[in-house]
Backbone as numpy.savetxt, mean C-alpha at the origin, in Angstrom:
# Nx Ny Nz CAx CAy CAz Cx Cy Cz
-7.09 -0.79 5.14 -7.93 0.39 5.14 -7.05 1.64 5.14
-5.78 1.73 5.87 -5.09 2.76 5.85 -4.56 3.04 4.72
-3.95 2.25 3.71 -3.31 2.38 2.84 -4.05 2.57 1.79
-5.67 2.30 1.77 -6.72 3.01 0.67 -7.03 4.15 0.99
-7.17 4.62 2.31 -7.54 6.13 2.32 -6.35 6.85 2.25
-5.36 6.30 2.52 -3.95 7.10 2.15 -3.45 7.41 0.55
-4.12 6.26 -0.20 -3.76 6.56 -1.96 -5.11 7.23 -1.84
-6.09 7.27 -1.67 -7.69 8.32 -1.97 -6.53 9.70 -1.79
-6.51 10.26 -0.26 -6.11 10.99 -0.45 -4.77 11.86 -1.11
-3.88 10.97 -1.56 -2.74 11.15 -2.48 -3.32 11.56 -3.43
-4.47 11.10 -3.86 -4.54 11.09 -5.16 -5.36 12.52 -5.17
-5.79 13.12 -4.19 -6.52 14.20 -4.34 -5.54 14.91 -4.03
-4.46 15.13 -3.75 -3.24 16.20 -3.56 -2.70 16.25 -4.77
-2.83 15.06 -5.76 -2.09 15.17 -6.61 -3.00 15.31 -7.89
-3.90 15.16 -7.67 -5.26 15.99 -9.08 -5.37 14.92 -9.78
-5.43 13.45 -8.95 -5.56 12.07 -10.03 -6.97 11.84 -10.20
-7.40 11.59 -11.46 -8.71 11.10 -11.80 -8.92 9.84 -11.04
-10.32 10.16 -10.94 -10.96 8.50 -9.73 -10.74 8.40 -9.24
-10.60 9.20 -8.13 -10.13 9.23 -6.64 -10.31 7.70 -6.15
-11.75 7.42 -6.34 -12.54 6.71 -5.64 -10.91 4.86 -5.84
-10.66 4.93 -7.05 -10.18 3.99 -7.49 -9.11 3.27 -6.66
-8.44 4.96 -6.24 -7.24 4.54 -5.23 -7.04 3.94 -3.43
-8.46 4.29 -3.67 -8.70 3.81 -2.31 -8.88 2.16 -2.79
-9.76 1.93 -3.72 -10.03 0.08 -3.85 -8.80 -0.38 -3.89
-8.04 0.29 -5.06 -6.66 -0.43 -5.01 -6.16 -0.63 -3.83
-5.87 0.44 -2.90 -5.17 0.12 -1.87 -5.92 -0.61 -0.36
-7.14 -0.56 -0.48 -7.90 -1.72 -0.36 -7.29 -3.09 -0.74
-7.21 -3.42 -1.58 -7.38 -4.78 -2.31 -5.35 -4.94 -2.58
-4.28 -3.90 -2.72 -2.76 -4.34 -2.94 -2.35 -5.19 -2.19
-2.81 -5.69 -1.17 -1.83 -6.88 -0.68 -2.53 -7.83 -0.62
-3.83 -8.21 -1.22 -4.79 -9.50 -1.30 -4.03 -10.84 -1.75
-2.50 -10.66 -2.83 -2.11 -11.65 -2.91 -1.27 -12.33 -1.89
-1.06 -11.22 -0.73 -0.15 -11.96 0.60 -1.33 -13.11 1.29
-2.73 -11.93 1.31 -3.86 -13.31 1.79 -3.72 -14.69 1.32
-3.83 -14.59 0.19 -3.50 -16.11 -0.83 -2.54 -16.72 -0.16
-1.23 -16.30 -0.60 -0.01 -16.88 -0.32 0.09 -17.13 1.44
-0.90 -17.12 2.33 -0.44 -17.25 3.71 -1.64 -18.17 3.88
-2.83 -17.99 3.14 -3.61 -19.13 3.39 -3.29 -20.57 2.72
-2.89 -20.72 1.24 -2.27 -21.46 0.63 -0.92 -22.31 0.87
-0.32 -21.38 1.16 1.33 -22.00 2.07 2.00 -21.27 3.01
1.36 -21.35 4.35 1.37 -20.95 5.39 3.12 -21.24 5.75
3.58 -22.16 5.35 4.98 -22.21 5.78 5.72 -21.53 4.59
5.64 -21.69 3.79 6.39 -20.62 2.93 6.51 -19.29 3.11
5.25 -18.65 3.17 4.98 -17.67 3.27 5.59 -16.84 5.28
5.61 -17.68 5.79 6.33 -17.67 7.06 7.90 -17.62 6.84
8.54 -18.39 6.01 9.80 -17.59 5.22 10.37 -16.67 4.80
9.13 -16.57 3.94 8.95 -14.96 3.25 9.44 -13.80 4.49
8.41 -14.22 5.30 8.68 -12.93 7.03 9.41 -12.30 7.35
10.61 -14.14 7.15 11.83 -13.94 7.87 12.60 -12.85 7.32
12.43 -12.17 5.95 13.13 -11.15 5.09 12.66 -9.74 5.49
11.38 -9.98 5.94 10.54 -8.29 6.04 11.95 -7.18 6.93
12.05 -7.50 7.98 13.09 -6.90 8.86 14.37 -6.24 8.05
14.67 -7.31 6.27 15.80 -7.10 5.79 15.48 -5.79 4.70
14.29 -5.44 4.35 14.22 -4.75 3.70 13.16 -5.15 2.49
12.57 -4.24 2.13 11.36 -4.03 0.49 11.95 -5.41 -0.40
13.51 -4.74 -0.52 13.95 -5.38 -2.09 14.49 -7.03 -1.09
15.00 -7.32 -0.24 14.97 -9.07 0.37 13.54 -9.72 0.52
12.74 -8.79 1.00 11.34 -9.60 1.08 10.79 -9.60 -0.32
11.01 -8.85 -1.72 10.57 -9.58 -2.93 11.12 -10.27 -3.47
12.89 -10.52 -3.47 13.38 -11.50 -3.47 13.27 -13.22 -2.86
12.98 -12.74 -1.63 12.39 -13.89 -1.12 11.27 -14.99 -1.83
10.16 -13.58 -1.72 8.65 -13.88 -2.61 9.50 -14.72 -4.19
10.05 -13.82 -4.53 10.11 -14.58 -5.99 11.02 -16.26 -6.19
12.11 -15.50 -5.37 12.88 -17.42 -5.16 11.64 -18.33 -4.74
11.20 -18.04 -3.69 9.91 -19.11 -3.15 8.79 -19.37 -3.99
8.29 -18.72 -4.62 6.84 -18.92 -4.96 7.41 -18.31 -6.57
7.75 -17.29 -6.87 8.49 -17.46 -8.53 7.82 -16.27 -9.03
7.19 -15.51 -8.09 6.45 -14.33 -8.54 6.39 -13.20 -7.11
5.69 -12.01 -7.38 5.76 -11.35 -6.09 4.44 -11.27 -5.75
3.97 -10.59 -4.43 2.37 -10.86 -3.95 1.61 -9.89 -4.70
2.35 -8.69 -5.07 1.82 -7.92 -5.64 1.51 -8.11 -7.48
2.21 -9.08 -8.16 1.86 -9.87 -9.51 0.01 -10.96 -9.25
0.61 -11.76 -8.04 -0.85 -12.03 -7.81 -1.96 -10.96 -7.34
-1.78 -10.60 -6.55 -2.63 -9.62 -6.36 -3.12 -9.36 -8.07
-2.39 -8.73 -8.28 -2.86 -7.91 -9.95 -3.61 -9.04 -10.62
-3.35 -10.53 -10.65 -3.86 -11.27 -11.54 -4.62 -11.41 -11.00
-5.02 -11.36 -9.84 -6.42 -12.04 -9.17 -7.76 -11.39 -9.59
-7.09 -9.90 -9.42 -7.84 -8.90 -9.84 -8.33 -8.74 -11.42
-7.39 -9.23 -12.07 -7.79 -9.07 -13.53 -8.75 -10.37 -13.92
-8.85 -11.34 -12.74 -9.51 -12.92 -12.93 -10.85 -12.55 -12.84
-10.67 -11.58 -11.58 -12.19 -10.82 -10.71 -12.84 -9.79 -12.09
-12.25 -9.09 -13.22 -12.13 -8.44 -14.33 -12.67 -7.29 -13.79
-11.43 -6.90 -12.57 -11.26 -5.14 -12.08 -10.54 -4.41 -13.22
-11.29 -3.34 -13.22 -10.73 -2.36 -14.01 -9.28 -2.28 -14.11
-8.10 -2.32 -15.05 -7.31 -2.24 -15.15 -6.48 -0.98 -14.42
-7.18 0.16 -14.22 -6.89 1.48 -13.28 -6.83 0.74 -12.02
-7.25 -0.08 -11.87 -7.24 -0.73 -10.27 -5.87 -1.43 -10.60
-6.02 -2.63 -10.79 -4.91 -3.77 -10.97 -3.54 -3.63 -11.62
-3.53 -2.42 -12.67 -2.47 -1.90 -13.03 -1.27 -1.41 -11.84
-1.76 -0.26 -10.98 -0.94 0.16 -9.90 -0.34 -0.86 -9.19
-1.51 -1.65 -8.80 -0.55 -2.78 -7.84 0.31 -3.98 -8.53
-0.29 -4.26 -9.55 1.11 -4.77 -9.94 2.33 -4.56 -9.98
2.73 -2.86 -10.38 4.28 -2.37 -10.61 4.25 -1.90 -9.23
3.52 -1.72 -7.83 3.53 -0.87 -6.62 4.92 -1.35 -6.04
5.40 -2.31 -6.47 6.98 -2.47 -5.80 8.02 -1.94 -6.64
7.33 -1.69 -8.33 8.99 -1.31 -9.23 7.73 -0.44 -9.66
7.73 1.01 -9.40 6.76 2.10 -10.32 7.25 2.39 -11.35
8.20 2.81 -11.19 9.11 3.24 -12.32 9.54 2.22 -13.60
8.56 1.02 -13.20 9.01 0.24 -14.69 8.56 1.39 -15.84
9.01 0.49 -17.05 8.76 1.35 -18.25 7.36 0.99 -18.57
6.92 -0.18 -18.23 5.77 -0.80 -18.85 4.59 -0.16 -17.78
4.50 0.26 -17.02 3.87 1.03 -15.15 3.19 2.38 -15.96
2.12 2.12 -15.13 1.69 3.91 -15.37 2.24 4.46 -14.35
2.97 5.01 -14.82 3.59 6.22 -13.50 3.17 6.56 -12.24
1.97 7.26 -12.86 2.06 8.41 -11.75 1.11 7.32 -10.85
0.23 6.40 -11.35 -0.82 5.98 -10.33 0.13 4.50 -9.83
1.38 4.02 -10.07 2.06 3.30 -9.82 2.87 4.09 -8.07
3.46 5.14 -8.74 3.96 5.52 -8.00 3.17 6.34 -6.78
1.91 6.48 -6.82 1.37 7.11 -6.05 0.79 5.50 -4.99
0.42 4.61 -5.02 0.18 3.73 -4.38 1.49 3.03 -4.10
2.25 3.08 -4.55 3.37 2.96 -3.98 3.87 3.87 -2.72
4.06 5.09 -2.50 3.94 5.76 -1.45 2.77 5.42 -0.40
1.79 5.53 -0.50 0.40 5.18 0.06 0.94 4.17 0.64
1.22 2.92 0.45 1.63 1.92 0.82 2.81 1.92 2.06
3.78 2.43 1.59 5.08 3.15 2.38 4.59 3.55 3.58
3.26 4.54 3.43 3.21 5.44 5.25 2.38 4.75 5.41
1.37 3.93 4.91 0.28 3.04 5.42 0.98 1.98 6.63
1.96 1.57 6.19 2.66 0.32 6.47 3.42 0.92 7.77
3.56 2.30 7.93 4.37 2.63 8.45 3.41 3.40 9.95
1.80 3.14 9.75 1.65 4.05 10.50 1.22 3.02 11.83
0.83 2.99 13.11 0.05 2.10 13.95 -0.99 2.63 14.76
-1.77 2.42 14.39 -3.21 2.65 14.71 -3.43 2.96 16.37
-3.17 2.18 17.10 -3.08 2.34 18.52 -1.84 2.89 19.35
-0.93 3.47 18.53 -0.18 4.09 19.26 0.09 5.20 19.55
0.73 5.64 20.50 -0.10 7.32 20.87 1.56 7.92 20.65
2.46 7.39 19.96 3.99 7.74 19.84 4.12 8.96 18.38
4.32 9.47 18.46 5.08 10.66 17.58 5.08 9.84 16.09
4.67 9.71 14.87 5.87 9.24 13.76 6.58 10.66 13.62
8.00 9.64 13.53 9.13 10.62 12.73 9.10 10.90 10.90
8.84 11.95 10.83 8.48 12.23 9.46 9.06 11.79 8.25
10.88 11.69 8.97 12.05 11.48 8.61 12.16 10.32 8.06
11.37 9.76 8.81 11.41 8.14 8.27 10.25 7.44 7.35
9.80 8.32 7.31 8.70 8.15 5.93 8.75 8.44 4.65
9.67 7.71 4.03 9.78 7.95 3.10 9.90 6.77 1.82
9.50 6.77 0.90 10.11 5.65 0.26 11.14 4.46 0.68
10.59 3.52 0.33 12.29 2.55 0.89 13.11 2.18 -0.56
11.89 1.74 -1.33 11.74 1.08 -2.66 12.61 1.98 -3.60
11.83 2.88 -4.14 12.15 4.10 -4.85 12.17 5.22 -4.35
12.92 6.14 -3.91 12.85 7.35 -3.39 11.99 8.69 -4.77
12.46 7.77 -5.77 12.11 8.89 -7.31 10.01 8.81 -7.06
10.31 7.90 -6.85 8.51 7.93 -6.80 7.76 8.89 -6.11
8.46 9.21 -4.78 7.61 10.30 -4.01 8.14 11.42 -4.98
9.30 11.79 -5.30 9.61 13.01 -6.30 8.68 13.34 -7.07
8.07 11.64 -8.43 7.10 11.85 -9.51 6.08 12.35 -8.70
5.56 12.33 -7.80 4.08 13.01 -7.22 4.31 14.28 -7.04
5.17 14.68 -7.12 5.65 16.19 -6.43 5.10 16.55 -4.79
4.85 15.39 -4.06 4.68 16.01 -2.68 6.08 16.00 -2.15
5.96 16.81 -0.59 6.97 16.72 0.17 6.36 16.61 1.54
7.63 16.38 2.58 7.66 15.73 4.21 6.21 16.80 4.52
6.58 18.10 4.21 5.32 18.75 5.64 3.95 17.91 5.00
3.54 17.46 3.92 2.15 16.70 3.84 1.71 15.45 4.83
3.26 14.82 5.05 3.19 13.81 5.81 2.46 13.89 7.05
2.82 14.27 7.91 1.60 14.64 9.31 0.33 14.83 9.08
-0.19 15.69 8.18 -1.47 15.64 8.03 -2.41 14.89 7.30
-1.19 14.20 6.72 -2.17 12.97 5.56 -2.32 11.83 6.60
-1.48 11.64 7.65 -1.29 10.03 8.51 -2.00 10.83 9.12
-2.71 11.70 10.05 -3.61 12.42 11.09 -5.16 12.44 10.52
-5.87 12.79 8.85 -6.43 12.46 7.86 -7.01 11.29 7.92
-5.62 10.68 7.44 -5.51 9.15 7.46 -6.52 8.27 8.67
-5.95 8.86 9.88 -6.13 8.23 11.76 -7.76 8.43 11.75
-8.13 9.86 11.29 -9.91 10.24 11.28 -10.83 9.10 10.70
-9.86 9.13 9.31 -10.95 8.21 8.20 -11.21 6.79 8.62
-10.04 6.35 9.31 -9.94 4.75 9.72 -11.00 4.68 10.86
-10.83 5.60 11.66 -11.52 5.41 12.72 -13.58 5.37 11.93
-13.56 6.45 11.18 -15.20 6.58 10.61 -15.49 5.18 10.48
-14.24 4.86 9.47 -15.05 3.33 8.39 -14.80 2.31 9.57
-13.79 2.33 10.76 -14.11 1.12 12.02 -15.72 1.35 12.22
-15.75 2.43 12.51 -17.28 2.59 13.14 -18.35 2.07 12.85
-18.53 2.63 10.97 -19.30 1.77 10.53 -19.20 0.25 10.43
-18.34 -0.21 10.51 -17.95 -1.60 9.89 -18.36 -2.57 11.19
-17.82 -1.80 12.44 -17.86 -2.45 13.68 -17.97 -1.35 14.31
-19.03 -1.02 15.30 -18.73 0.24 16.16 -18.27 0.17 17.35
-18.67 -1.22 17.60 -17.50 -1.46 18.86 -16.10 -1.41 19.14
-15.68 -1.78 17.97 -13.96 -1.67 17.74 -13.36 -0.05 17.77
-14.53 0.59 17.23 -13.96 2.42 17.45 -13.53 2.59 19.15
-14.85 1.97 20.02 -14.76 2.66 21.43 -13.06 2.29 21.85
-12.07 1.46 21.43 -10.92 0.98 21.98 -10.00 2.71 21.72
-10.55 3.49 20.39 -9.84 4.64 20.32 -10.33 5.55 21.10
């Protein structure tokens, strides 16, 4: 949920058509980790062991193990489901935006989304350092959007509002814990 209202609102800082789109995507970009952890729960427990090492060891991992990345399934699953290609496009390249074959800007914009999504925690009442929000993957990607650091605070604060609305609706009990 964080990482769809975080590309929604990217995408409205950055004047992207279909707002609405970037939120599904980022909704739905890591649906192929679901697969891969329900399917091969021990593999995919491998995979883990890389997260700590970094973006580019944990898709390495993904690909030695399973021969593809979560974000290729993801995309195919989606194109099986016959989501709009504006959807399934981004998350496919969301780990390499900058391929040649990638739409850019909506590659690289869920790609960031992803970055502070991942980065933010819902129940914790600790400071993020701004500093550290940044691309891991590609640093050029936050460049192609043309944002910078001061957006950061108020998009993850944004961000903290919207999560909390859609808990509410979804479950309203789960809001009272905030």
């Amino acid at each position: 949920v964080a990482c769809g209202v975080m590309a929604r609102l990217f995408a409205v800082k950055t004047n992207s058509t279909q707002k609405e789109r970037f939120f599904i995507a980022g909704l739905l970009q890591a649906i192929g980790k679901l697969v891969l952890f329900m399917q091969y729960p021990n593999e995919s427990t491998e995979v883990l062991c890389f997260t700590d090492m970094g973006e580019d060891a944990e898709i390495a991992a993904e690909r030695r193990i399973f021969g593809f990345t979560h974000a290729e399934l993801s995309a195919e699953l989606l194109k099986q489901w016959q989501l709009p290609a504006s959807i399934w496009q981004p998350i496919e390249f969301k780990l390499d935006p900058l391929n040649v074959n990638a739409p850019r800007k909506d590659a690289c914009l869920l790609h960031v989304a992803v970055n502070i999504a991942s980065k933010m925690e819902p129940c914790s009442c600790q400071p993020m350092d701004v500093h550290e929000i940044k691309p891991t993957y590609h640093t050029e990607a936050w460049n192609q959007l043309g944002l910078n650091p001061e957006m950061i605070r108020p998009a993850v604060a944004e961000t903290s509002l919207q999560i909390l609305d859609i808990l509410s609706i979804i479950k309203p009990e789960a809001a009272a814990i905030y």
